[in-house]
C-alpha positions as CSV (number, residue, x, y, z in Angstrom):
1,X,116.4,128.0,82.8
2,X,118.5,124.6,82.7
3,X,117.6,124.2,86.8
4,X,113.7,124.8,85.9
5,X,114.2,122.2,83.1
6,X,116.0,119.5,85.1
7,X,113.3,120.6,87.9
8,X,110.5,119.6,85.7
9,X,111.8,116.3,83.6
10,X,112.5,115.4,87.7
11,X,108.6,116.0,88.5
12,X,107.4,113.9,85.4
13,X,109.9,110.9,86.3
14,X,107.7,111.1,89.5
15,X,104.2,110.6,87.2
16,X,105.7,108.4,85.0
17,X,106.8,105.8,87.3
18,X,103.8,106.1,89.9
19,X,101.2,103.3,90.0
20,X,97.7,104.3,90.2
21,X,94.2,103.8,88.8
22,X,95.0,106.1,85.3
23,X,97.6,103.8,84.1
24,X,95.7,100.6,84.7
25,X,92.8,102.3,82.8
26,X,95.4,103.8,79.9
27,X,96.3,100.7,79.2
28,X,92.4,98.7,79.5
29,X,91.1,101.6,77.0
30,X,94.0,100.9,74.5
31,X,93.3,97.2,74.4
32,X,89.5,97.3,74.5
33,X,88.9,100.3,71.9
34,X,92.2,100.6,70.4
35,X,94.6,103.9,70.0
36,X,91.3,106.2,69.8
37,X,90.1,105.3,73.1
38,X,93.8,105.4,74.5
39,X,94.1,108.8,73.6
40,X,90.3,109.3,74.4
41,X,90.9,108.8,77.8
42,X,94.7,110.4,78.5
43,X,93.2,113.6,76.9
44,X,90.4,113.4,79.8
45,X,93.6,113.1,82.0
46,X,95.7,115.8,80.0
47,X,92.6,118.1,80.8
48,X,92.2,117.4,84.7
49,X,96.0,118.1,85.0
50,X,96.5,121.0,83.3
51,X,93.9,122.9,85.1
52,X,95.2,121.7,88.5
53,X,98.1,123.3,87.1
54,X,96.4,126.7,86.1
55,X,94.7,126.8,89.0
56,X,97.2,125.9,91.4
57,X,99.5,128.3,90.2
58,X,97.2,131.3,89.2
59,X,95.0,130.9,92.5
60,X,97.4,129.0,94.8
61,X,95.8,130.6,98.0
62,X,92.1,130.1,96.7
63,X,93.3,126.9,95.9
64,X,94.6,125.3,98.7
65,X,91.1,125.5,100.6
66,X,90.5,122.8,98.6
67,X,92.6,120.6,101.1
68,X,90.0,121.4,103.1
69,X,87.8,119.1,101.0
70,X,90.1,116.9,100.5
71,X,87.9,114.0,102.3
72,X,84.8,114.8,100.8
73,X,86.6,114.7,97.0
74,X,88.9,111.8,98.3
75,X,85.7,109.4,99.4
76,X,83.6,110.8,96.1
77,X,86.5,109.5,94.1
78,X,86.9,106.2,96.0
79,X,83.3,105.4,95.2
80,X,83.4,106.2,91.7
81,X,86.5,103.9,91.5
82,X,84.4,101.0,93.6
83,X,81.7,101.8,91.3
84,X,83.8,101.2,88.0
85,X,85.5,98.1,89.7
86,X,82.3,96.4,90.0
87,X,81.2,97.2,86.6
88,X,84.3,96.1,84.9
89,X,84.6,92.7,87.3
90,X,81.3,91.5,87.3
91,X,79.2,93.3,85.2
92,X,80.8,94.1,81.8
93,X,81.2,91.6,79.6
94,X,83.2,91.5,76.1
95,X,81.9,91.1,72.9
96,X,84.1,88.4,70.2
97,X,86.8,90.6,68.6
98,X,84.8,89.6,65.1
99,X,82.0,91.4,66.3
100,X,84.0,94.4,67.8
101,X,85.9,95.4,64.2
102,X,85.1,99.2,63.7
103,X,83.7,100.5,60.6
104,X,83.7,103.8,60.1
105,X,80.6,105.7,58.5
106,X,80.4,109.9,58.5
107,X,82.7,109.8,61.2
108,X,81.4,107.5,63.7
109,X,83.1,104.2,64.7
110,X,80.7,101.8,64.6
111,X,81.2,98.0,65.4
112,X,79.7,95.0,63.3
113,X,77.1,94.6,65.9
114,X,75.9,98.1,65.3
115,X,77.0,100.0,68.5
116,X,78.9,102.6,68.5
117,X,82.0,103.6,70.6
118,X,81.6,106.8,72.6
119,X,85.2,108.7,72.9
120,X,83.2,111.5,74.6
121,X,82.5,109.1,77.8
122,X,86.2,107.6,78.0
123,X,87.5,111.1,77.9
124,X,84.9,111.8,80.7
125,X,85.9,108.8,82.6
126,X,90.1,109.8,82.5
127,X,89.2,113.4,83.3
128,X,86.6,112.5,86.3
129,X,89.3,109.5,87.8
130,X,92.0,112.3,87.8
131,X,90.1,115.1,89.0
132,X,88.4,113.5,92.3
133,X,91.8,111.8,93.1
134,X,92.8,113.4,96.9
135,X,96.6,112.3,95.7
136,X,96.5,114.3,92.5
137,X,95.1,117.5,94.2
138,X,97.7,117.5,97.1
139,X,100.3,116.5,94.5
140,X,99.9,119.9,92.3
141,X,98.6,122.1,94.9
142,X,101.7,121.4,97.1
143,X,104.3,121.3,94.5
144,X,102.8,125.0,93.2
145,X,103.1,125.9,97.1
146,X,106.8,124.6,97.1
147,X,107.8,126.3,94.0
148,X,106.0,129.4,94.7
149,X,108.7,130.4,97.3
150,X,112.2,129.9,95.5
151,X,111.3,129.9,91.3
152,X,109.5,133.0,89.7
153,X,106.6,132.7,87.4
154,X,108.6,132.1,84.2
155,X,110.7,129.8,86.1
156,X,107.4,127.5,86.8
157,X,105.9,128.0,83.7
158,X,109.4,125.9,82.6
159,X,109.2,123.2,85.3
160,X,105.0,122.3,84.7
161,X,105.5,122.6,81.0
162,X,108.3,120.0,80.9
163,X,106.7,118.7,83.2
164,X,103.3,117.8,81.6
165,X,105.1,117.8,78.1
166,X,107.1,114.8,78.9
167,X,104.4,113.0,81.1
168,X,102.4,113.7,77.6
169,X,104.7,111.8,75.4
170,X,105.0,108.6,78.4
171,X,101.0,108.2,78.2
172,X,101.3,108.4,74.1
173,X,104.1,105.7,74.2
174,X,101.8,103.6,77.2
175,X,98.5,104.0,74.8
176,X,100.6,103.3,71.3
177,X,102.4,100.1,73.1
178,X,99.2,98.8,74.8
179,X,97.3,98.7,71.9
180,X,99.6,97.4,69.4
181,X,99.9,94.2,72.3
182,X,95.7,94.4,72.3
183,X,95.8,93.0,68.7
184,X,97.8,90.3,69.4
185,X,95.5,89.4,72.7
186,X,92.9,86.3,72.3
187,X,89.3,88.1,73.5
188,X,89.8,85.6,76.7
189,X,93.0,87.5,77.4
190,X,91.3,90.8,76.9
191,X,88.2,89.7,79.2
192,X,90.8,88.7,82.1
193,X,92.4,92.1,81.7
194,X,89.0,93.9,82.2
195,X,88.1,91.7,85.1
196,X,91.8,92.3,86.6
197,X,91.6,96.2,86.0
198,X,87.9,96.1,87.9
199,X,89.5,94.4,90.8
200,X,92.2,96.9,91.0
201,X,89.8,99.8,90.9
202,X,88.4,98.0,93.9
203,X,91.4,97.6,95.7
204,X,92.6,101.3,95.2
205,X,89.2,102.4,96.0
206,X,88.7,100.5,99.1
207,X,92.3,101.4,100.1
208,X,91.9,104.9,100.2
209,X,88.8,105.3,101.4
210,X,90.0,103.1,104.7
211,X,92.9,105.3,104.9
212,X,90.2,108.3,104.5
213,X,87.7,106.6,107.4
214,X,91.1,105.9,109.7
215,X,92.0,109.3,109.4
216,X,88.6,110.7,110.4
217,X,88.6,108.1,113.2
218,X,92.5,109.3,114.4
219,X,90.8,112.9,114.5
């Protein structure tokens, strides 16, 4: 049990510490809609992740045909991350803080100029990002397969809920930290940070999906 333990805090350092698009966003959420919308979008993330788990555990072989798909998920998920780039680096624009302060009324966030935030679409947004990434497929599906052959069920169960549990408390400690430092921004600050996220989700984007075209073109 300590081995499947020390297996699975080893997994999550790798998640913690990785760079990609879900962090960036974590962190824009937190500063643009505060704590809620932080934890709006991990839980979107939380969702995608603990499915691939499920799945990639419970129906490893039925599972791993989805690396057959990988490029046709990989390049869906490369446009939706050129798509949000654009939006957040030339479209989107952000309203004076003054006008952004929530009220809330029967449950509904609602800002001073009468437009209300919708948690539903940022948890959409973290589990859609997560799901069509080809990284976080092969990533689950792979360390299932590798598992599969030397730790029993009971021993997995340990390592992936470790595993997720401590990866759980990183993103609560990135959205808490991020949106205590989004109160102290200037809305300037804030509207730089949108328009630097928008042109990372365009750099990821377009990164993977040339690595996606120069692997179709090597075969």
């Amino acid at each position: 049990m300590i081995d499947a333990l020390l297996k699975g805090l080893a997994i999550s350092l790798l998640l913690i510490f990785s760079v990609g698009p879900v962090i960036f966003t974590t962190i824009k959420q937190s500063i643009n809609h505060g704590r809620r919308g932080g934890f709006s979008f991990i839980a979107g993330v939380w969702i995608s992740d603990v499915i691939w788990v499920i799945l990639s555990n419970g129906f490893s072989e039925a599972i791993k045909t989805l690396l057959d798909f990988k490029i046709p998920i990989g390049i869906a998920g490369c446009l939706f991350l050129i798509g949000m780039g654009i939006y957040f680096a030339f479209i989107k624009k952000i309203e004076p803080r003054r006008v952004q302060e929530p009220t809330e009324i029967a449950g509904d966030v609602i800002t001073a100029a009468g437009k209300k935030t919708n948690y539903f679409a940022i948890l959409s947004s973290g589990f859609i990002i997560n799901t069509l990434n080809p990284a976080v497929i092969s990533f689950w599906v792979l360390m299932a397969a590798s598992l599969a052959s030397v730790y029993s069920l009971y021993d997995r169960i340990i390592i992936f809920s470790t595993c997720l549990g401590v990866n759980m408390l990183a993103d609560v400690g990135k959205v808490l930290g991020a949106g205590y430092i989004g109160k102290k921004l200037s809305d300037r600050v804030i509207l730089m940070i949108n328009r630097v996220s928008g042109v990372l989700y365009l750099v990821f984007g377009v990164v993977i999906l040339a690595g996606i075209i120069y692997t179709l073109v090597k075969d």
